[in-house]
mmCIF file of the N, C-alpha and C atoms, coordinates in Angstrom:
data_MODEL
# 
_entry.id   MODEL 
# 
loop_
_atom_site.group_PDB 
_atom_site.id 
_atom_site.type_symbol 
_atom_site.label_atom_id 
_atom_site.label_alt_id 
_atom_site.label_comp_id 
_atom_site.label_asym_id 
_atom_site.label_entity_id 
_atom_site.label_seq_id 
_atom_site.pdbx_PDB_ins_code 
_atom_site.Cartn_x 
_atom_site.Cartn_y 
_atom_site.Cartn_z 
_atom_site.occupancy 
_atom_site.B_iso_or_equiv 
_atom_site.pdbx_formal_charge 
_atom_site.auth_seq_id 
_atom_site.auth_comp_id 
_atom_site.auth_asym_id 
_atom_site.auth_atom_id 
_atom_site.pdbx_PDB_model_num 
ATOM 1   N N  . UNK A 1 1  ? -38.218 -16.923 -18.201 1.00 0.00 ? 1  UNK A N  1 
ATOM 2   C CA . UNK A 1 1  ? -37.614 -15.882 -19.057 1.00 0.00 ? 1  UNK A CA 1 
ATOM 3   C C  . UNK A 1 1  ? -36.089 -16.013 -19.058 1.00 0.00 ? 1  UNK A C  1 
ATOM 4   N N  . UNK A 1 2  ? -35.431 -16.794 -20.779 1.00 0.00 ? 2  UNK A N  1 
ATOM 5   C CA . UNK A 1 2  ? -33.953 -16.116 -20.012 1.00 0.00 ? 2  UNK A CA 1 
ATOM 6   C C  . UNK A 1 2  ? -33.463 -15.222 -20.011 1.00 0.00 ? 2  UNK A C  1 
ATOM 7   N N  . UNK A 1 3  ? -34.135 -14.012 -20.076 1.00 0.00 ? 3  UNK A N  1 
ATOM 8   C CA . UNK A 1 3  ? -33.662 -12.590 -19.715 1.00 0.00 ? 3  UNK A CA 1 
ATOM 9   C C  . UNK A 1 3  ? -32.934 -12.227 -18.371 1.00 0.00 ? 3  UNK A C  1 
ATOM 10  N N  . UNK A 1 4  ? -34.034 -12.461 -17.376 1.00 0.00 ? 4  UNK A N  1 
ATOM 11  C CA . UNK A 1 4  ? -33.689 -12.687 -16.060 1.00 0.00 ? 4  UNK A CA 1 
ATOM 12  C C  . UNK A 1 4  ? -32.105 -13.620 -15.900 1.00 0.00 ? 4  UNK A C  1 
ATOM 13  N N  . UNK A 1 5  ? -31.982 -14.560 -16.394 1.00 0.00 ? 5  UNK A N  1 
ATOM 14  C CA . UNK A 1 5  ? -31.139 -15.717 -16.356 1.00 0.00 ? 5  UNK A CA 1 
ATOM 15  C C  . UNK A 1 5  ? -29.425 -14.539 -16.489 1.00 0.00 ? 5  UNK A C  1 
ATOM 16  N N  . UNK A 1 6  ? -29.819 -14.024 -17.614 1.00 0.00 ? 6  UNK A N  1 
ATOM 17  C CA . UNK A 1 6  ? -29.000 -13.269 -18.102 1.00 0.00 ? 6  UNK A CA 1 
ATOM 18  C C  . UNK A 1 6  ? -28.452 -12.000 -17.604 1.00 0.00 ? 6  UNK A C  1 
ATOM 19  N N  . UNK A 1 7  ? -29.156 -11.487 -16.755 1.00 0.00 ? 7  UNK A N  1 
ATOM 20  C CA . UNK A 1 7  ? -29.492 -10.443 -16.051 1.00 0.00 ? 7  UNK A CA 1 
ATOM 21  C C  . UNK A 1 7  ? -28.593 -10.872 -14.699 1.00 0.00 ? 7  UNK A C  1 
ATOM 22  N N  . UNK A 1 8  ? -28.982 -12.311 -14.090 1.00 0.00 ? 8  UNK A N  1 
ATOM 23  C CA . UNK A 1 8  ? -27.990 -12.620 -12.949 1.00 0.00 ? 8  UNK A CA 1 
ATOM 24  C C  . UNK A 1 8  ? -27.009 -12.651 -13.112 1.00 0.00 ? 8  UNK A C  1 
ATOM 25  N N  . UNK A 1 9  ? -26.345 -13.403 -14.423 1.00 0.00 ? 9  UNK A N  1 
ATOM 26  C CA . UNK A 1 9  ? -25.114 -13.751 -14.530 1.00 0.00 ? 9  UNK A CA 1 
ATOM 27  C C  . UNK A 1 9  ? -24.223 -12.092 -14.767 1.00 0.00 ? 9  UNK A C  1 
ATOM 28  N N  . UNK A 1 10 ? -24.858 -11.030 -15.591 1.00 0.00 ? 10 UNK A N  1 
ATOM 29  C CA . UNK A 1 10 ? -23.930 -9.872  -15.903 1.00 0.00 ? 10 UNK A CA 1 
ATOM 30  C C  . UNK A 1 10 ? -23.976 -9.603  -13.772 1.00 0.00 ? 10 UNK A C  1 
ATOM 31  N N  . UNK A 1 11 ? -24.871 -9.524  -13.472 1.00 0.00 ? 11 UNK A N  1 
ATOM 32  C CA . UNK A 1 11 ? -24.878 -8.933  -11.968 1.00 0.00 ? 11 UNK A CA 1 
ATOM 33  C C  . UNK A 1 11 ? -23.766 -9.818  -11.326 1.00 0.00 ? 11 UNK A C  1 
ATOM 34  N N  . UNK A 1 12 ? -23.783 -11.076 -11.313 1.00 0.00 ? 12 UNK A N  1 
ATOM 35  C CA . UNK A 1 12 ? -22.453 -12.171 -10.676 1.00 0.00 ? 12 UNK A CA 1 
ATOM 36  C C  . UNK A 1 12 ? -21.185 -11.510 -10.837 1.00 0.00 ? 12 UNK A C  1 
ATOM 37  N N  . UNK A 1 13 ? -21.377 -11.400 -12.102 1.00 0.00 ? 13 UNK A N  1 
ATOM 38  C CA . UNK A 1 13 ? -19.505 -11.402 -13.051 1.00 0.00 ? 13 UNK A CA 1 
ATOM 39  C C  . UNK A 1 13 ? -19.334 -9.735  -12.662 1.00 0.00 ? 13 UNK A C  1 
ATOM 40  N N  . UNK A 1 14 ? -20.506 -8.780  -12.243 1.00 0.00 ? 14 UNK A N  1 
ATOM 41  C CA . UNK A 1 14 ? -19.585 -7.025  -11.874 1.00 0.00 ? 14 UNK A CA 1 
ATOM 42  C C  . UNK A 1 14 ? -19.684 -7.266  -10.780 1.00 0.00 ? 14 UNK A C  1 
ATOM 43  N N  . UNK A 1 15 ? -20.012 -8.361  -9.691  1.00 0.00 ? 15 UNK A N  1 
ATOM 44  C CA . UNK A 1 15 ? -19.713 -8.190  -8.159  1.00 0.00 ? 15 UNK A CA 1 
ATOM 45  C C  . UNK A 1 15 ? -18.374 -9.215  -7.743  1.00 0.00 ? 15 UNK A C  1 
ATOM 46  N N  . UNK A 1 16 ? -17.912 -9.996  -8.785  1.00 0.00 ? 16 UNK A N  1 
ATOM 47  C CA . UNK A 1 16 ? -16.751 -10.880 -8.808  1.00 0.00 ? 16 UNK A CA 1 
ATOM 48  C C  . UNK A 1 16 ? -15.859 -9.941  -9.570  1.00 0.00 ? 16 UNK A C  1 
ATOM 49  N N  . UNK A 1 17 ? -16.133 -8.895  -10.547 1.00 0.00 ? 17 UNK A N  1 
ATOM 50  C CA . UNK A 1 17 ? -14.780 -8.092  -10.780 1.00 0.00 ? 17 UNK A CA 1 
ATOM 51  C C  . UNK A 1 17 ? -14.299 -7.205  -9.530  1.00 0.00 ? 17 UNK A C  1 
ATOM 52  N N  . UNK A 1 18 ? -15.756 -6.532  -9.352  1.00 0.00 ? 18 UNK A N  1 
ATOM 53  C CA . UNK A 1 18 ? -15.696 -5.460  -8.023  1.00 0.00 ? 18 UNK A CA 1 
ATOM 54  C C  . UNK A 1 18 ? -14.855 -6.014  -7.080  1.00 0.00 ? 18 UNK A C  1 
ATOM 55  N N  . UNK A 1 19 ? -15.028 -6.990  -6.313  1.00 0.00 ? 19 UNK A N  1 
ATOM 56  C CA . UNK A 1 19 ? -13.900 -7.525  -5.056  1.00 0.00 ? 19 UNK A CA 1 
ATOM 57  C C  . UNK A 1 19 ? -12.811 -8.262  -5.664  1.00 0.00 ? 19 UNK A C  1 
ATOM 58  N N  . UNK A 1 20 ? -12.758 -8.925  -6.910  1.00 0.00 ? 20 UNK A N  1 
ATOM 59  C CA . UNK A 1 20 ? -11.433 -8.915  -7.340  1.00 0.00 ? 20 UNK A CA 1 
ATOM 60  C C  . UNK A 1 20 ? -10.690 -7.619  -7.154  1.00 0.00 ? 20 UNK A C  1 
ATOM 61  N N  . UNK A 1 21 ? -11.272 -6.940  -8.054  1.00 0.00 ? 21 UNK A N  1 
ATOM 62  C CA . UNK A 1 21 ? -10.408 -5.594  -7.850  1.00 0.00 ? 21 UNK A CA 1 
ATOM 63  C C  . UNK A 1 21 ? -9.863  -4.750  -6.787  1.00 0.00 ? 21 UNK A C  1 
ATOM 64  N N  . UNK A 1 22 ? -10.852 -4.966  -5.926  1.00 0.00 ? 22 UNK A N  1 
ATOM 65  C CA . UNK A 1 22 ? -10.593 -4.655  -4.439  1.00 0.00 ? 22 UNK A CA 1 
ATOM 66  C C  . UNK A 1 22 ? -9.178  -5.506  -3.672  1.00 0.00 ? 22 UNK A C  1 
ATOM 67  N N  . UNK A 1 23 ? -9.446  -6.716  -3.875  1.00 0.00 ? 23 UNK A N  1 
ATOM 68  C CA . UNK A 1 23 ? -8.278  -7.747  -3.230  1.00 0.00 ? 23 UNK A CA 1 
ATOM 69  C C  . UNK A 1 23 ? -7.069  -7.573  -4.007  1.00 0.00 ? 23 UNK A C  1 
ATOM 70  N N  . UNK A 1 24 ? -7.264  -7.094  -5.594  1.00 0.00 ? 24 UNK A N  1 
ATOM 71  C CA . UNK A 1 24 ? -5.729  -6.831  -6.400  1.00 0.00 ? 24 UNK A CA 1 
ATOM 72  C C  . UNK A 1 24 ? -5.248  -5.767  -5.834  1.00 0.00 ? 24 UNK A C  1 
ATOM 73  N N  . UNK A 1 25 ? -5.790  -4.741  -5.648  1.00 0.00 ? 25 UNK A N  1 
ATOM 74  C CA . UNK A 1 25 ? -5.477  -3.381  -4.899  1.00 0.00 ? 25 UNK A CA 1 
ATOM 75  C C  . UNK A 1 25 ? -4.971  -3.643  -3.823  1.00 0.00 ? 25 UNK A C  1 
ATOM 76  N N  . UNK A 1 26 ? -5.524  -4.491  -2.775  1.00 0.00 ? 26 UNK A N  1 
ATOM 77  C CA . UNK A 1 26 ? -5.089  -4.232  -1.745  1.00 0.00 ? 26 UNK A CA 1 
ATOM 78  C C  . UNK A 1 26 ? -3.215  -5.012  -1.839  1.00 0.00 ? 26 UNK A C  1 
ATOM 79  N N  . UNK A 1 27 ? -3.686  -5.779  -2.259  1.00 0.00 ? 27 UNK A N  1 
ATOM 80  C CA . UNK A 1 27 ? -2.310  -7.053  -2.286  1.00 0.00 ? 27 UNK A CA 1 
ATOM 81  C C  . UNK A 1 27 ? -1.153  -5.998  -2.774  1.00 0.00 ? 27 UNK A C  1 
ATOM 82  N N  . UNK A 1 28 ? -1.723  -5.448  -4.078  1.00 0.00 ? 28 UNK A N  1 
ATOM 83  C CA . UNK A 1 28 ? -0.456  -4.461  -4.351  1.00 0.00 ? 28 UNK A CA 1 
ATOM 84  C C  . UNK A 1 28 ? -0.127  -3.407  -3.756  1.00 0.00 ? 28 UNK A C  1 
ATOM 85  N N  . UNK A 1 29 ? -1.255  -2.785  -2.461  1.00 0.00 ? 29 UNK A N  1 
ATOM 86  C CA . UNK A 1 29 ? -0.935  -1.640  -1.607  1.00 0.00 ? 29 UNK A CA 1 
ATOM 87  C C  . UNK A 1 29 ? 0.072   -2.643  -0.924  1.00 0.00 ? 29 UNK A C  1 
ATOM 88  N N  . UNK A 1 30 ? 0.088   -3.720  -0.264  1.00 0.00 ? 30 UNK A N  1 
ATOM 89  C CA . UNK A 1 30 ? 0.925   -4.496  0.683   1.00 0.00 ? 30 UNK A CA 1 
ATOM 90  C C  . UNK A 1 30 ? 2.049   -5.024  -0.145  1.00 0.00 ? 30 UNK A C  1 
ATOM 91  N N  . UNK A 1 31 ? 2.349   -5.256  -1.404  1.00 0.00 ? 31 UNK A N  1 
ATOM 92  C CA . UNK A 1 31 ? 3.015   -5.252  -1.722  1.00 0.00 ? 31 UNK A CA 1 
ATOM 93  C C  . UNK A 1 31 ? 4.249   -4.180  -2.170  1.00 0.00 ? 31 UNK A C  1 
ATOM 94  N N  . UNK A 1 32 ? 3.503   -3.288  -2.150  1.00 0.00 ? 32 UNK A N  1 
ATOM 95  C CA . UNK A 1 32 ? 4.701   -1.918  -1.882  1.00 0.00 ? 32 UNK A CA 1 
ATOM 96  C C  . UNK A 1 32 ? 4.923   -1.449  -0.786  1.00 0.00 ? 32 UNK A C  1 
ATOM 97  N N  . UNK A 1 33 ? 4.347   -2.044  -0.049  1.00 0.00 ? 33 UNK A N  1 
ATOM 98  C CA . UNK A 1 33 ? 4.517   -1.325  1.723   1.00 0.00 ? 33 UNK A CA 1 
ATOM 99  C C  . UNK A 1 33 ? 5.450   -1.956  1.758   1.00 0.00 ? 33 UNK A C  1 
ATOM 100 N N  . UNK A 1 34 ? 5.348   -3.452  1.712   1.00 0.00 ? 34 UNK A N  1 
ATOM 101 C CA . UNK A 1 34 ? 6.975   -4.191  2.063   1.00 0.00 ? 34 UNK A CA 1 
ATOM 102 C C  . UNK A 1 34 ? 7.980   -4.223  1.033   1.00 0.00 ? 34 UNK A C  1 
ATOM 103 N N  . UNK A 1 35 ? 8.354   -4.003  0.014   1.00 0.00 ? 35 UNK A N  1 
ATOM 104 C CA . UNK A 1 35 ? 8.999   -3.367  -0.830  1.00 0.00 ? 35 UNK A CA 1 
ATOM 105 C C  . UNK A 1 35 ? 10.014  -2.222  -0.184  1.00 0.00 ? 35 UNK A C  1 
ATOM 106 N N  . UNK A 1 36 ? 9.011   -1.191  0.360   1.00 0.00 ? 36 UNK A N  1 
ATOM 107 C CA . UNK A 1 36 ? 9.082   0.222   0.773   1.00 0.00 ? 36 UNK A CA 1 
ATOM 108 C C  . UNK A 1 36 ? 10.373  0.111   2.157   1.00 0.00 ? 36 UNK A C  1 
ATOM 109 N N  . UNK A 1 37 ? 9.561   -1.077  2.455   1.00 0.00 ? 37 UNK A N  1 
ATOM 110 C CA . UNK A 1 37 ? 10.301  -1.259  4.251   1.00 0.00 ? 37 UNK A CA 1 
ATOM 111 C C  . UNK A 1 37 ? 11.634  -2.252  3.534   1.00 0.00 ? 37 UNK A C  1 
ATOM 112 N N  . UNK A 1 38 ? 11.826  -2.830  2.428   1.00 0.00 ? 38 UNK A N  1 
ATOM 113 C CA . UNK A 1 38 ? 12.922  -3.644  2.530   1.00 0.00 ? 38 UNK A CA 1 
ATOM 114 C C  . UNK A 1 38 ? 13.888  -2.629  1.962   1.00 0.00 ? 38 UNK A C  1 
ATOM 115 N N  . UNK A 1 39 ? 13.867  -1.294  1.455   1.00 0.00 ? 39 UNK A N  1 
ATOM 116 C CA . UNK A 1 39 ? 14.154  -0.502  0.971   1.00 0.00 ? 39 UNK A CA 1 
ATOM 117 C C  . UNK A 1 39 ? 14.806  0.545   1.704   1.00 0.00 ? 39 UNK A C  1 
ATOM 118 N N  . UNK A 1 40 ? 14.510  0.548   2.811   1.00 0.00 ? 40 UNK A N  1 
ATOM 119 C CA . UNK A 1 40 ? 14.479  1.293   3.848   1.00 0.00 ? 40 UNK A CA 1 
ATOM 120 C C  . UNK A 1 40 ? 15.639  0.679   5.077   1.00 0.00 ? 40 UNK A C  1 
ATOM 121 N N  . UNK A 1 41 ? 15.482  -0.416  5.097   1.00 0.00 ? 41 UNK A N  1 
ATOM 122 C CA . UNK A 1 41 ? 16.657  -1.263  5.649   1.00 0.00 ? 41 UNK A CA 1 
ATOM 123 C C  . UNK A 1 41 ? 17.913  -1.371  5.532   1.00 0.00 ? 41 UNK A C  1 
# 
């Protein structure tokens, strides 16, 4: 069936946005932390 076929790939590509999104977030929480601290200096 390529239903199924089709079915994996949408499931792949929202668990590769999901932790993208997670790792962009974080990078830019750390990227304003040190921002914050060079600011502060």
């Amino acid at each position: 069936m390529p239903l199924t076929g089709l079915v994996l790939y949408v499931l792949f590509a929202a668990v590769f946005f999901y932790v993208l999104y997670f790792v962009v977030r974080a990078a830019v929480r750390d990227g304003i932390v040190q921002a914050r601290r060079k600011v502060d200096e």
